[in-house]
C-alpha positions in Angstrom: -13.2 -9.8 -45.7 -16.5 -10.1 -43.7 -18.7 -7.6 -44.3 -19.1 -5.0 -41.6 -22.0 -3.0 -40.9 -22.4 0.4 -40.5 -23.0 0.5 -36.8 -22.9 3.8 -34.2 -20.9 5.2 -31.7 -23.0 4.6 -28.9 -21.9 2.3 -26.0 -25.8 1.3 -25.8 -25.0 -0.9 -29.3 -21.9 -2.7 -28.2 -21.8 -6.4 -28.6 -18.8 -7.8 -26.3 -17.7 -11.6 -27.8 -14.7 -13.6 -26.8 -11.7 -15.2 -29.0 -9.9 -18.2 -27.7 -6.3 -17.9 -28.6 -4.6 -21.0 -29.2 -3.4 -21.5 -25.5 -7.1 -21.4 -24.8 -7.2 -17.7 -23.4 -10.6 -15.8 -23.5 -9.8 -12.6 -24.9 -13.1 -10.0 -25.2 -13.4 -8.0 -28.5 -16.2 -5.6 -29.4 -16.4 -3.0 -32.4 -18.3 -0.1 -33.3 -18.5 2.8 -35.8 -18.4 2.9 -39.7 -15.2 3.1 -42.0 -12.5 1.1 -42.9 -11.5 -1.3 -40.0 -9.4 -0.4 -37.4 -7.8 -2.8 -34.9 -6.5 -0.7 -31.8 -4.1 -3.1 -29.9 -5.5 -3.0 -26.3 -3.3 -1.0 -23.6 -2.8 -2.3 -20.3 -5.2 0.1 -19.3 -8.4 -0.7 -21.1 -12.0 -2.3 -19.6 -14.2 -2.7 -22.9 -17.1 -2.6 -20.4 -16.2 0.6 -18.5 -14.6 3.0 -21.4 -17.3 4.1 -22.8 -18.2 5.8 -19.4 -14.8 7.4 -19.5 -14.0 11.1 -19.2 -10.9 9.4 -19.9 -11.3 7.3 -23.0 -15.1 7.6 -24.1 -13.7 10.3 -26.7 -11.5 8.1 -28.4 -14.5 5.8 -28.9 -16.7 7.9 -30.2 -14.7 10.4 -32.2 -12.5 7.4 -34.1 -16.2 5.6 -34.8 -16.5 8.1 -36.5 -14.6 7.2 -39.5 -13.1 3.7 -38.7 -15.3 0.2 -37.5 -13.3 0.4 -34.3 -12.1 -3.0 -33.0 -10.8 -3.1 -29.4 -10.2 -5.8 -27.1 -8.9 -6.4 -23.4 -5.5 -7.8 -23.8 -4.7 -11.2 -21.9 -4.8 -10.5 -17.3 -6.8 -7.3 -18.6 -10.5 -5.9 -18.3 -12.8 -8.3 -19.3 -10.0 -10.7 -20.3 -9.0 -14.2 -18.5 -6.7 -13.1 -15.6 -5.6 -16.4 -14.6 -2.7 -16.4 -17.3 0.6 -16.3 -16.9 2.2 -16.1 -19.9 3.1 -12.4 -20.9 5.1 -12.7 -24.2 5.6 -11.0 -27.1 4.2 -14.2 -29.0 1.5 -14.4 -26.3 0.5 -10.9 -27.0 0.4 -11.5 -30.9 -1.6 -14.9 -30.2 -4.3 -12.5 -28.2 -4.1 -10.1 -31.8 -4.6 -13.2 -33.9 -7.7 -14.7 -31.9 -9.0 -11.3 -32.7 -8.9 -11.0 -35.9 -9.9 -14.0 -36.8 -13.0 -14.1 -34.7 -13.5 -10.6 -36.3 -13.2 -12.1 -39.9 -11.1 -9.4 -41.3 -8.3 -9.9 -44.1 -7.0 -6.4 -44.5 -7.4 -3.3 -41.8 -5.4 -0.5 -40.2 -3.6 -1.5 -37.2 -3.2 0.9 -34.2 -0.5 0.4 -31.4 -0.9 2.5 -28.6 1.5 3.5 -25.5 4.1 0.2 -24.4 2.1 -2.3 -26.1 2.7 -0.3 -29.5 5.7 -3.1 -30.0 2.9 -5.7 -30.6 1.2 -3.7 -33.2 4.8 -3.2 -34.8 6.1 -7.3 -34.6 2.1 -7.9 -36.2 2.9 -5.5 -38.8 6.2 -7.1 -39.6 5.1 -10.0 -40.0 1.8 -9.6 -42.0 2.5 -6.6 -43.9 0.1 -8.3 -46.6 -2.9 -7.7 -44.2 -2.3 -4.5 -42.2 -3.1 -1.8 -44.8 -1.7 1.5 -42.5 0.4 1.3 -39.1 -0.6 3.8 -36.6 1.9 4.3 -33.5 0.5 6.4 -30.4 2.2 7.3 -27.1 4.5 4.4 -28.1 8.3 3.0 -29.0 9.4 0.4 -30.4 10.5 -1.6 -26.7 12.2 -1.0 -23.7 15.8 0.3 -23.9 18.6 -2.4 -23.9 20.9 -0.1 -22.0 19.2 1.3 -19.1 21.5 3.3 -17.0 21.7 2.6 -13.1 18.9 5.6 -12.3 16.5 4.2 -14.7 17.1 0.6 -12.9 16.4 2.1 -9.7 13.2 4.3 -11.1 11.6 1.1 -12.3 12.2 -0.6 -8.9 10.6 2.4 -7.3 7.6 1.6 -9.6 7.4 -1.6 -8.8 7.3 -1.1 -5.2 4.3 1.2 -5.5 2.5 -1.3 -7.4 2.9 -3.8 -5.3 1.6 -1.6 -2.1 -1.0 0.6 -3.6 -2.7 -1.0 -6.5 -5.4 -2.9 -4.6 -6.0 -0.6 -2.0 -9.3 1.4 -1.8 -7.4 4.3 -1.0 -5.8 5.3 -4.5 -2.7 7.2 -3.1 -0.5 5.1 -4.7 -2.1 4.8 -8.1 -2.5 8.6 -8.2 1.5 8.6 -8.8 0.5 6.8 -11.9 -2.4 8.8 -12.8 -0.8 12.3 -12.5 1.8 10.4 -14.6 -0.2 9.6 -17.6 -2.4 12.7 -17.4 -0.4 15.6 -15.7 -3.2 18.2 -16.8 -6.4 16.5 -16.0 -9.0 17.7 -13.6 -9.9 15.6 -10.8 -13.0 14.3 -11.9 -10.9 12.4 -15.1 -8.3 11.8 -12.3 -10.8 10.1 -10.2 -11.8 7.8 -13.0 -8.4 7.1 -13.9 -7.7 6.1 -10.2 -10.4 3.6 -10.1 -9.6 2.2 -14.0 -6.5 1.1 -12.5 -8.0 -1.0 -10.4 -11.0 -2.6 -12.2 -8.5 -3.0 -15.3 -5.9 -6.0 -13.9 -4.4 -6.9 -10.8 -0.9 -6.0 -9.3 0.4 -9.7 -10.3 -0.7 -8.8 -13.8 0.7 -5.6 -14.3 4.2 -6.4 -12.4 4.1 -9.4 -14.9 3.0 -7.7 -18.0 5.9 -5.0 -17.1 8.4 -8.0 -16.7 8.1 -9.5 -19.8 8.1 -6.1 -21.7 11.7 -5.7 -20.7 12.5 -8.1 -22.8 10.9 -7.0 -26.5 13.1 -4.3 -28.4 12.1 -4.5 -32.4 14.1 -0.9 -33.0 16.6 -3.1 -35.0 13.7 -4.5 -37.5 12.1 -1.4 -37.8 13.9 -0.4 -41.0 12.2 -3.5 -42.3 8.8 -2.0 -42.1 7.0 -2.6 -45.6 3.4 -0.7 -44.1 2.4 3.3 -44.5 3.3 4.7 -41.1 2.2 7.4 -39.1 3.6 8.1 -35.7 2.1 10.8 -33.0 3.3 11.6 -29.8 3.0 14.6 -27.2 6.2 16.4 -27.0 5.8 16.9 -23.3 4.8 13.6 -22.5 6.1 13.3 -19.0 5.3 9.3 -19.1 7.1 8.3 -22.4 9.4 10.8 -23.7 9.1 12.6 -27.3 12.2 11.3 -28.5 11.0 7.6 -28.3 8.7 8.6 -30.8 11.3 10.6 -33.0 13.6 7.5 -33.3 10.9 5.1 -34.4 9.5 7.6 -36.8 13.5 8.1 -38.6 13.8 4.7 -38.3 11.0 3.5 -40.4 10.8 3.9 -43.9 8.5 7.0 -44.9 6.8 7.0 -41.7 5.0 10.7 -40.6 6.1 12.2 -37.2 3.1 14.1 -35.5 4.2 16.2 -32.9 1.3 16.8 -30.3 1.5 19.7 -28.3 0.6 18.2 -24.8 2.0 16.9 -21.5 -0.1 14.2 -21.4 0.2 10.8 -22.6 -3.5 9.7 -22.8 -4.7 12.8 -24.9 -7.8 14.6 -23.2 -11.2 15.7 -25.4 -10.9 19.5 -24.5 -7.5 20.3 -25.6 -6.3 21.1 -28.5 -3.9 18.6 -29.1 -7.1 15.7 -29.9 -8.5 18.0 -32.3 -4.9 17.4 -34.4 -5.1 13.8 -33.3 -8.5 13.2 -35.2 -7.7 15.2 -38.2 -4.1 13.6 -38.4 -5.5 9.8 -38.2 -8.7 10.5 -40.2 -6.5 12.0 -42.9 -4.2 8.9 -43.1 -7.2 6.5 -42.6 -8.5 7.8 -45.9 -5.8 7.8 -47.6 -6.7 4.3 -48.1 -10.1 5.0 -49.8 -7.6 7.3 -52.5 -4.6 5.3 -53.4 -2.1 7.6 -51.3 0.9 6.5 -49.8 0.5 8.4 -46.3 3.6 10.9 -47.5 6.7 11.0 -45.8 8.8 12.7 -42.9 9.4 15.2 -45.1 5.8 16.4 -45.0 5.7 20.3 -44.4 2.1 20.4 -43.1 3.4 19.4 -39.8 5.3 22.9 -39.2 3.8 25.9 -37.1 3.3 29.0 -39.0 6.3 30.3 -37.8 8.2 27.2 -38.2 7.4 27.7 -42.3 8.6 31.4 -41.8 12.1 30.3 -40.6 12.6 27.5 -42.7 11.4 29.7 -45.9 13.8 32.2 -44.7 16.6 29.6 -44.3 16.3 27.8 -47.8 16.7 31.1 -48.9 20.5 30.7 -47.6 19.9 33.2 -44.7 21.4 32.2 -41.4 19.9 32.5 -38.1 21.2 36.0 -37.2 19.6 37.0 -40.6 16.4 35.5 -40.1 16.0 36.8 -36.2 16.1 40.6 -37.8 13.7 39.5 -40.7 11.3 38.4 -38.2 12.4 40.3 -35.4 13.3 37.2 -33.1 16.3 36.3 -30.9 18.8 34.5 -32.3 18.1 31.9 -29.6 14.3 31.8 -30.6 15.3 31.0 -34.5 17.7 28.0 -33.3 14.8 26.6 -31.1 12.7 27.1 -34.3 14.7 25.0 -36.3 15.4 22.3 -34.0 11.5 21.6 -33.8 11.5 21.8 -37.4 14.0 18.9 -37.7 12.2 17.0 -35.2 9.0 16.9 -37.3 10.6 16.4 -40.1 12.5 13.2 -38.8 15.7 14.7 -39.6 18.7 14.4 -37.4 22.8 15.4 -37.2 24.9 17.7 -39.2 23.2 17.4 -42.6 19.6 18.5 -40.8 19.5 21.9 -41.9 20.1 20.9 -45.3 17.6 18.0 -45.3 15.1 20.4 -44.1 16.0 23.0 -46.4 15.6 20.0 -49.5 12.2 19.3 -48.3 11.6 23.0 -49.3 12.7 22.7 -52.3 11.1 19.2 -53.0 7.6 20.6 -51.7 7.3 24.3 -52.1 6.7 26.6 -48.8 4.4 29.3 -49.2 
């Protein structure tokens, strides 16, 4: 691998390059920070010229170059990118990937997907498990459901329409929908940004194309076929992409690590407390690299509330939930709600859930 230099975490030091991808895209890459490398496939919200100004994104920057050389890039129709393109595929996405890392020079590096483009960090991952040393999946799934009922047909429509009215418009009343969407808890000043990101990010044409040919990609099938240490994190009140996308990938890959984050927003935001579990998560993971580890499994107990540990100790103990809501003076109700978090963290799922939880005790010790 080239060698890559130690670098800061100041915007002032970025170098923006471009990649041509072989159907002669420009695609604009930068990288910063000091670590291992990290490639962070681009979201469709992304300006590699404007996030570092961010109240949005500038965090992310400067807290993962911290302890990763940070490679991002504007996807194809996006920031900084060629928008005259057309071609939104799956294999036109990966070609974007490839053009980057090659112009990059690395062989091996951690691979992050975030939000609906986390599919192209999985289909890269698949194919080149020899290269990508850890998988990180963020505010993601693994495509867009096969069998969407006739409410979520007419939601996406709805979506559509705004797009198509309100994205270019200096007034941002329609692209507020989206940004109260991604960031329900924000103040207005990150709102405001957000608003105007929107806009200098693509065009409407883009994003109702981008969103077109996303419909199409749904890799949950291959995902048992994942070979690469996986970590998964997701806020469990994400009102944009819903927990339980997360969950399924997350059973459905071998060993991969389900983070809960406890947020509402899908773009994590640098004062709450959520990103502080995000860094230490990732950076943990990231390192394991450094010591041999495998990244654990989704039976790791260090993802339970102190609570959480109470009621499952109690519970491997072969107490039932009556017993355990007069050990720990709780409502019946409040133990059950316990444990169903529990199994959600631990990736376990149906009838045998209790018991599976109950092993991981046993396995791992709970003090």
């Amino acid at each position: 691998m080239a060698s890559l230099p130690a670098g800061n975490v100041s915007h002032a030091a970025q170098q923006i390059r471009f990649a041509r991808t072989r159907d002669g895209v420009r695609i604009a890459h930068t990288r910063h920070g000091s670590g291992p490398p990290m490639v962070v496939v681009a979201c469709w919200l992304s300006h590699l010229q404007h996030d570092w100004q961010s109240p949005v994104w500038r965090h992310f920057l400067a807290d993962l170059g911290q302890f990763t050389t940070l490679v991002r890039y504007d996807i194809r129709g996006h920031g900084l990118s060629d928008w005259s393109v057309h071609d939104f595929s799956l294999d036109a996405l990966l070609s974007d990937l490839d053009a980057v890392i090659e112009a990059e020079g690395l062989d091996r590096f951690a691979l992050m997907g975030m939000s609906g483009y986390s599919p192209i960090a999985i289909a890269y991952a698949l194919r080149h498990p020899e290269r990508v040393t850890r998988l990180v999946l963020y505010g993601g799934w693994a495509g867009w459901p096969t069998d969407e009922s006739p409410e979520e047909i007419d939601e996406e429509a709805a979506w559509e329409a705004m797009l198509r009215a309100g994205w270019a418009r200096k007034d941002p009343i329609f692209r507020r929908v989206f940004t109260q969407s991604f960031i329900p808890d924000a103040n207005e000043e990150q709102m405001r940004w957000f608003d105007e990101l929107q806009r200098m990010s693509t065009s409407a044409e883009n994003i109702l194309a981008g969103r077109a040919a996303r419909r199409t990609i749904n890799l949950t099938d291959q995902l048992g076929e994942m070979r690469v240490p996986t970590l998964v994190m997701h806020a469990v009140g994400d009102v944009m992409t819903e927990f339980e996308l997360a969950h399924d990938v997350a059973t459905r890959v071998p060993d991969a690590r389900l983070v809960p984050l406890d947020s509402r927003n899908h773009i994590l935001l640098a004062d709450e407390p959520a990103w502080g579990l995000f860094v230490d998560e990732l950076r943990r993971f990231i390192e394991l690299d450094r010591e041999g580890g495998t990244g654990g499994g989704a039976t790791d107990l260090d993802v339970l509330s102190q609570r959480e540990r109470e009621v499952l100790r109690l519970a491997a103990k072969g107490m039932d939930n009556a017993a355990i809501a007069r050990e720990l003076v709780l409502s019946v109700r409040t133990v059950e709600r316990h444990l169903s978090n529990t199994y959600l963290k631990l990736g376990v799922t149906g009838k045998s859930a209790r018991s599976a939880a109950v092993a991981a005790v046993v396995r791992h010790g709970l003090d």
